[in-house]
ROMI-532301 format. One record per residue: residue number from 1; residue in one letter; x, y, z of N, C-alpha, C, CB in turn. Coordinates in steps of 0.2 Angstrom, whole numbers. Last residue first. Glycine has a CB too. Example, Ala and Ser with C-alpha at 12.3 -4.5 7.8 and 13.67 -1.06 7.14 Angstrom:
2
NODE    n  res    n_x    n_y    n_z   ca_x   ca_y   ca_z    c_x    c_y    c_z   cb_x   cb_y   cb_z
NODE    2    S     64    -11     35     68     -5     36     64      0     39     70     -3     29
NODE    1    A     66    -28     39     62    -22     39     66    -16     39     57    -22     45
END
This chain:
174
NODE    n  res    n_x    n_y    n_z   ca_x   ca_y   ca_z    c_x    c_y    c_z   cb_x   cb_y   cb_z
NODE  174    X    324    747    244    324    750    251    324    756    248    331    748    257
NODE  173    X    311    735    240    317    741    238    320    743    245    314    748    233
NODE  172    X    309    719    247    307    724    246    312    729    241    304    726    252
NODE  171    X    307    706    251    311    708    246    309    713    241    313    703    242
NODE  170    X    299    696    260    305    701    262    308    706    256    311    696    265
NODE  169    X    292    692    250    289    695    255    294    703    260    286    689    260
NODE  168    X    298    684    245    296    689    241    294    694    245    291    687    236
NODE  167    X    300    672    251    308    676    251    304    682    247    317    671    246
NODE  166    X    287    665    250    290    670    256    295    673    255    292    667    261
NODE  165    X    288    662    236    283    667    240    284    671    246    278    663    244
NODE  164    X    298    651    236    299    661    232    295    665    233    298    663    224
NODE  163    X    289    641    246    297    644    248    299    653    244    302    637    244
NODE  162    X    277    639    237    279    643    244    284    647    246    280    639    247
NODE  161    X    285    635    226    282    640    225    281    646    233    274    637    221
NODE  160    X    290    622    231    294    628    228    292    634    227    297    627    223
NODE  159    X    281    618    246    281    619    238    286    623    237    275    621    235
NODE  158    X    286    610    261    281    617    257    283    616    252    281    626    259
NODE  157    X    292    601    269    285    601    268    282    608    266    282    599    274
NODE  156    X    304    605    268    305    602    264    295    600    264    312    597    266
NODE  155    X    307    618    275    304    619    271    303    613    266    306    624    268
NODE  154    X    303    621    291    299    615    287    299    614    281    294    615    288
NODE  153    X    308    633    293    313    626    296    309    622    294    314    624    304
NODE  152    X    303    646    287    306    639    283    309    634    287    313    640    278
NODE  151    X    301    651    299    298    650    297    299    643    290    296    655    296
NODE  150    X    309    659    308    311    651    309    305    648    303    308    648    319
NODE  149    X    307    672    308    314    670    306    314    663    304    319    671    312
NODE  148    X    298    679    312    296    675    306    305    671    304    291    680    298
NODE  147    X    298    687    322    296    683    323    292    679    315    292    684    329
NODE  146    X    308    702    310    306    700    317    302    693    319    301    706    318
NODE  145    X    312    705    298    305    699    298    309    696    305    303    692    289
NODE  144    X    323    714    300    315    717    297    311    709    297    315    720    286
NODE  143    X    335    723    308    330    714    307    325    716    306    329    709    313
NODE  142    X    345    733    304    339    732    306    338    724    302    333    738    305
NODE  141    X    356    742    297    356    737    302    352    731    306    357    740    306
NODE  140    X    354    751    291    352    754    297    352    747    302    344    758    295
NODE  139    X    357    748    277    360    752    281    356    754    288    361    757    277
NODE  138    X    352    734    278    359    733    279    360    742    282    364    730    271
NODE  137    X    338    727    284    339    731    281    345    735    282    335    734    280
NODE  136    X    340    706    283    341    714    286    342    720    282    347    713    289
NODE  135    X    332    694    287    334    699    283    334    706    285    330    699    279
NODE  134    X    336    677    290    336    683    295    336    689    290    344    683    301
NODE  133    X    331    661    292    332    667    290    332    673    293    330    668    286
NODE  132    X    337    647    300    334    652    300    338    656    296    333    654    305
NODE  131    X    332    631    294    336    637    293    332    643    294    338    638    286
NODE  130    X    331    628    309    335    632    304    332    627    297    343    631    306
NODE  129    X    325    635    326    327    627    321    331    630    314    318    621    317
NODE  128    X    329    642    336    323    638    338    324    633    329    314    644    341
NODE  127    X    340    650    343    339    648    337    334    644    336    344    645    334
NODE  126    X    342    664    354    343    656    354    338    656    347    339    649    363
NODE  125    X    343    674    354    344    673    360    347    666    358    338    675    366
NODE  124    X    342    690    343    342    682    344    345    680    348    344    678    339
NODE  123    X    348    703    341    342    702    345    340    693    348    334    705    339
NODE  122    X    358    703    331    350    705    330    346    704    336    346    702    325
NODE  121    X    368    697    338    369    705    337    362    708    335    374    706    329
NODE  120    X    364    685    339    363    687    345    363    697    345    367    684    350
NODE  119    X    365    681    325    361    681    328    359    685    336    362    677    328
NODE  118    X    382    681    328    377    685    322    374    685    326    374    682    315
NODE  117    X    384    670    339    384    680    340    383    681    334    394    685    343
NODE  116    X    386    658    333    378    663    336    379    669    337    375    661    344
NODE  115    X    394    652    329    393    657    324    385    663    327    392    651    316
NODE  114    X    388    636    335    393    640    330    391    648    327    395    635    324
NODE  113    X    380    628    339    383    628    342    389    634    341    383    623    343
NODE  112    X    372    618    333    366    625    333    371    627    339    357    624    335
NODE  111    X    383    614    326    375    610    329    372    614    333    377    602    333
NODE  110    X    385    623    315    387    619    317    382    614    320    391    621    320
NODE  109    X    382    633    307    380    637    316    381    629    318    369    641    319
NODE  108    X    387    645    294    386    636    296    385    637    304    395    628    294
NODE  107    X    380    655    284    380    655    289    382    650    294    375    656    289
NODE  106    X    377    664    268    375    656    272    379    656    279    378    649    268
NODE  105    X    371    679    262    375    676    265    374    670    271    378    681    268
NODE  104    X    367    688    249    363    683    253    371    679    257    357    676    248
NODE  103    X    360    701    245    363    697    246    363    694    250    366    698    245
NODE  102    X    342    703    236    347    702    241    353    701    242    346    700    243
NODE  101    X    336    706    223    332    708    231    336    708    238    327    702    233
NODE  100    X    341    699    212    339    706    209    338    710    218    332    706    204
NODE   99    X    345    688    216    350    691    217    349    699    214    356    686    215
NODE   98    X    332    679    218    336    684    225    341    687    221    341    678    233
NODE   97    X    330    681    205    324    685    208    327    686    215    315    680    209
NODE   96    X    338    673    200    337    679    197    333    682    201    333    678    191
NODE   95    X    333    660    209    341    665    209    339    670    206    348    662    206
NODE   94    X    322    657    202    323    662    209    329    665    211    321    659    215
NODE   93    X    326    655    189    321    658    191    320    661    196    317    656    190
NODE   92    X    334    642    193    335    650    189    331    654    189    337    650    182
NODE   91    X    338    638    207    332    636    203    332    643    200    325    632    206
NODE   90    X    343    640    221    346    637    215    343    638    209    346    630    215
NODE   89    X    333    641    231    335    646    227    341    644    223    336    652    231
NODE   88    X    329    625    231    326    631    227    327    638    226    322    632    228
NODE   87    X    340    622    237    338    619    230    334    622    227    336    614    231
NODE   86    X    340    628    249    348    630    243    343    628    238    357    624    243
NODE   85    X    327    622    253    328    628    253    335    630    248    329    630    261
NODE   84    X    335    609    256    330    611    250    328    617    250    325    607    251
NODE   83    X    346    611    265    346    609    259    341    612    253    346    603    260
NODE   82    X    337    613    275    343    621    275    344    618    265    354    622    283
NODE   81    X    331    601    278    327    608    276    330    615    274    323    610    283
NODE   80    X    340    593    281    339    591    277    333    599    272    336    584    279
NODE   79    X    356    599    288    349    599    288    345    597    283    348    605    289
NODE   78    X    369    598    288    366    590    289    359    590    290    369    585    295
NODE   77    X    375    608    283    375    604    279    369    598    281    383    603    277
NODE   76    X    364    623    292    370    617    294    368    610    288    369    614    303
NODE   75    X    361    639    294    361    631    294    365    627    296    359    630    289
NODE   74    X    356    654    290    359    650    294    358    645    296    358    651    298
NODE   73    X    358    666    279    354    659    280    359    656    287    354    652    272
NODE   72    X    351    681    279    357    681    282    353    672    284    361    688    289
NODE   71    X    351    696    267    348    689    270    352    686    274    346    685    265
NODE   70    X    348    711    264    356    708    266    349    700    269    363    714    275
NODE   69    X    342    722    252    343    718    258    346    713    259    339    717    261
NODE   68    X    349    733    240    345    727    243    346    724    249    345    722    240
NODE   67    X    359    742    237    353    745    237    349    740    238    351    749    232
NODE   66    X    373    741    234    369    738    229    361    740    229    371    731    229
NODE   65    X    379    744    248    380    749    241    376    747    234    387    748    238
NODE   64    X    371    737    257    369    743    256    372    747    251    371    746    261
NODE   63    X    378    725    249    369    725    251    368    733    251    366    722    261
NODE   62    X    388    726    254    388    725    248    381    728    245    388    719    247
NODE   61    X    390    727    266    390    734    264    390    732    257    397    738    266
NODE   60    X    384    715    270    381    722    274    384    724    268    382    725    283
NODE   59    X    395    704    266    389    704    263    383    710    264    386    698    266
NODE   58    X    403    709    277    407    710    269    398    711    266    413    699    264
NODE   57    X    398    705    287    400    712    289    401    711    280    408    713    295
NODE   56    X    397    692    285    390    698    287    393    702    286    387    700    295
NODE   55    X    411    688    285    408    687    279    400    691    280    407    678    278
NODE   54    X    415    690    296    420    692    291    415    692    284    426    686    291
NODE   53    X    407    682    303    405    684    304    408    689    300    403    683    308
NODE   52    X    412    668    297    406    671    296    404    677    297    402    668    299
NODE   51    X    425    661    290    424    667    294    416    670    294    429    672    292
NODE   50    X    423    644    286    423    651    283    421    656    290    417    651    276
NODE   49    X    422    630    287    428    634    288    426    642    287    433    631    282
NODE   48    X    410    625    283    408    626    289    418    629    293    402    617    291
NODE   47    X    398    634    270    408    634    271    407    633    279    413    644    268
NODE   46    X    382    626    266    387    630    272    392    629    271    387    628    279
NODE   45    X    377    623    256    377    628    255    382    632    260    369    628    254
NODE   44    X    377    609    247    378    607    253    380    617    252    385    599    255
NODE   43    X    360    605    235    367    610    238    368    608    245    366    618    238
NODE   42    X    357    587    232    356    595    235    361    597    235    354    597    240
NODE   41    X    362    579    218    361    581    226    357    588    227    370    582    230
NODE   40    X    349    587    209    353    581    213    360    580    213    350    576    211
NODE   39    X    339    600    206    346    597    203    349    592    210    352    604    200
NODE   38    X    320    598    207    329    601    208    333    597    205    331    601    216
NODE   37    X    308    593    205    312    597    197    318    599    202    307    607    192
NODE   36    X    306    586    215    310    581    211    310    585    204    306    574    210
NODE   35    X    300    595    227    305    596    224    309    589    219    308    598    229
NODE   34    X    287    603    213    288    598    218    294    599    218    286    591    217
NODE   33    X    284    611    201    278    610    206    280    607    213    273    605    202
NODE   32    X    295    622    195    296    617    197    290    616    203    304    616    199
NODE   31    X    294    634    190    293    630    187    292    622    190    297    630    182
NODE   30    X    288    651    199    291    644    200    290    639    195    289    641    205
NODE   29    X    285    665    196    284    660    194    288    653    194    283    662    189
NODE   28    X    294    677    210    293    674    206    290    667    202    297    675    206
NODE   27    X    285    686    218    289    682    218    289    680    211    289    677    222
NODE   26    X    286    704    219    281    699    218    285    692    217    277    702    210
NODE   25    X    290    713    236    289    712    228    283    705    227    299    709    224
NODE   24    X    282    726    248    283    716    246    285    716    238    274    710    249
NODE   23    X    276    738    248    284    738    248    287    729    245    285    739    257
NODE   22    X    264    740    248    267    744    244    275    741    243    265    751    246
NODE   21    X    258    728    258    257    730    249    261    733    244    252    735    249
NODE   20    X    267    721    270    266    728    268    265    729    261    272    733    269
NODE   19    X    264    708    279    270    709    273    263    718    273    271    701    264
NODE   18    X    265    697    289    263    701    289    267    704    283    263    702    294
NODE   17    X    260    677    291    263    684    286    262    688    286    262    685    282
NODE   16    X    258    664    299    256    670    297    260    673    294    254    674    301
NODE   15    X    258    648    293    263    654    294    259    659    292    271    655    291
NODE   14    X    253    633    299    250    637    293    253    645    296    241    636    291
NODE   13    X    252    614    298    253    621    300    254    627    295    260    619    304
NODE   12    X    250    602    293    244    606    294    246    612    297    239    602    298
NODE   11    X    259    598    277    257    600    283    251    603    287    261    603    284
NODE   10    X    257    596    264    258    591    269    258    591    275    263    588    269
NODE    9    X    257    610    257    252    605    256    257    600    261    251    602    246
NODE    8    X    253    625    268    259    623    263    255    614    263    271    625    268
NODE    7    X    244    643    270    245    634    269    250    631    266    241    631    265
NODE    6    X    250    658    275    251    654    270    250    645    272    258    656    267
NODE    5    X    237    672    278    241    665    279    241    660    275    239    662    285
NODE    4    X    239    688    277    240    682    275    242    676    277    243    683    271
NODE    3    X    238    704    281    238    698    285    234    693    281    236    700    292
NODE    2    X    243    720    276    239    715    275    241    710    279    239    712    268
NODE    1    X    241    737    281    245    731    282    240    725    280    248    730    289
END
């Protein structure tokens, strides 16, 4: 097992990583150094009408018949960090790269007030900021990045490159 820690430039906080050699993909080459290569606005990325948990259950067996892991974002349109996170997996290069690794289902948890029994189905008690990610390996159900869930809640102080770094980590084969 390797143990990596990633620096992100404005912050002085710094996420461990535990990721597995044989299994982690490779992210992808980000073009965009900063986020003023995104498309403006941001993505507003939560349906805060939509049946969520109608939508885990749809997104699980897609995942398991397609042979990738099930991502599961959880946010809220008025997060400025759940945004920029959409904005870089917007960015063709990584959309190519999640939608070869995962599917990905958004999540709206309202004011961290909606939609928590997902979460709590994995083990989550309470949400400590968002966006949380949650990746699951769909046929067995399982929450694979255990205490790294919360780790993008800063993403608007990490790099675009950062951000495809980490979703790489999770975005294994199964």
């Amino acid at each position: 097992m390797k143990i990596r820690l990633l620096f992100h430039a404005g912050t002085a906080a710094c996420l461990l990583a535990l990721t597995q050699n044989a299994t982690a993909a490779t992210a992808p080459r980000v073009r965009a150094a900063d986020f003023s290569g995104l498309h403006q606005p941001l993505p507003l990325p939560y349906d805060e009408t939509a049946n969520a948990s109608r939508q885990v259950a749809a997104g699980k067996m897609q995942a398991e018949a397609e042979g990738k892991q099930l991502l599961i974002d959880f946010g809220g349109n008025w997060c400025p960090d759940c945004r920029v996170l959409a904005g870089v997996m917007a960015l063709p290069e990584v959309h190519a790269f999640v939608s070869q690794h995962y599917v990905v289902v958004t999540v709206d948890i309202g004011r961290m007030d909606k939609n928590l029994q997902i979460a709590r189905h994995y083990g989550i008690s309470q949400l400590a900021g968002v966006p949380a990610i949650l990746v699951v390996n769909p046929r067995k159900d399982k929450l694979l990045n255990q205490g790294h869930l919360f780790a993008l809640a800063d993403a608007r102080h990490m790099t675009p490159q950062a951000l495809a770094d980490w979703l790489a980590q999770w975005g294994m084969t199964m």
